[in-house]
N, C-alpha and C positions, 0 to 999 in steps of 0.2 A: 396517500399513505398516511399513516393516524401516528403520532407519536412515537407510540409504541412500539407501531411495526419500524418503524426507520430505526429504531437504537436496538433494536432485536439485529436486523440486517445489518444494520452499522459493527454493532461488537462483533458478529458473527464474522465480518471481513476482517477487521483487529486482531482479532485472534487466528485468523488465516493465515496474517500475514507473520503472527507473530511464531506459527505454528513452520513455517515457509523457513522462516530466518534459521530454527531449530534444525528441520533436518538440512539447510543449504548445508550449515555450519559440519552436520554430521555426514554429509558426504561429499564434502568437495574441501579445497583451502582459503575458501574465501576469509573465513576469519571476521564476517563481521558480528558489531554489536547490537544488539535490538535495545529499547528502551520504552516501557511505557509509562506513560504517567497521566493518569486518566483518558481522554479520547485521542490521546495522541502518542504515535510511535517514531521515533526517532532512529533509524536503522544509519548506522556508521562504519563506514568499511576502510580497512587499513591504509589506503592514504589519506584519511581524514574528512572526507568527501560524507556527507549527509544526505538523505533522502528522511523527505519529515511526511508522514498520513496523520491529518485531523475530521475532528470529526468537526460539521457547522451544521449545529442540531437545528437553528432556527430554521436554515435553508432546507434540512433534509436532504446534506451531501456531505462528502468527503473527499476533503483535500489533498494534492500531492505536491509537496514542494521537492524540484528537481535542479539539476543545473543547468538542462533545459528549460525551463519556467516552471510555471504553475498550471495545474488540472483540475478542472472538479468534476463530482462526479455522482449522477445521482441514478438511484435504483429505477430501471424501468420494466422489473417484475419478474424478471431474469437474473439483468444481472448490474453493476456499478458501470455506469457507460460516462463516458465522458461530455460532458454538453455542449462542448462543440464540434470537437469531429468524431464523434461517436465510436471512439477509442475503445477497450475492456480493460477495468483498470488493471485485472492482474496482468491482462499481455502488456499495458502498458510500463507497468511497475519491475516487473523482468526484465525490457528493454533497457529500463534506465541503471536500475541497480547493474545490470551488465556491462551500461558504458560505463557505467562512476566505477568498477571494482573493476574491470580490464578482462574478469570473467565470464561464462556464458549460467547466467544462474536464471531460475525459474522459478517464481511466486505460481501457488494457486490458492483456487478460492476454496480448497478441502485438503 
């Protein structure tokens, strides 16, 4: 993948996520907060609890820092999979945002 195509696919999932946090926000109680500040989004949900997505442009992946650990996660032309156990970031990023907010909330990549 060339540059370009990674930060084309990279923002595209950023703003999935960020597009995610909008309607969680408008249909459920979750109440959390999104934040972006260049490649990275900072989603914080009402006990105080963080879930961080970066972008690491040199690798051509994207980070997930959780309370569970850390993920990364690179495009395999599909979709953001995880490079070890071949996870899907948004099923993964659902999963966790779920544990950390006590809710059952759902990220997608549209």
């Amino acid at each position: 993948m060339t540059d370009p195509e990674y930060l084309d696919r990279a923002e595209a999932a950023l703003a999935a996520i960020e597009s995610s946090c909008d309607r969680i926000n408008d249909t459920t109680d979750a109440d959390i907060d999104n934040q972006r500040v260049g490649g990275m989004v900072t989603i914080t949900f009402r006990n105080g609890s963080q879930l961080i997505v970066n972008l690491q442009k040199p690798l051509h992946e994207i980070w997930l820092a959780a309370r569970s650990g850390g993920y990364h996660y690179r495009h395999d032309g599909q979709a953001w999979v995880d490079t070890k156990s071949g996870e899907e970031l948004f099923g993964q990023l659902s999963r966790e945002a779920s544990a950390q907010s006590g809710l059952p909330l759902r990220f997608t990549s549209s």
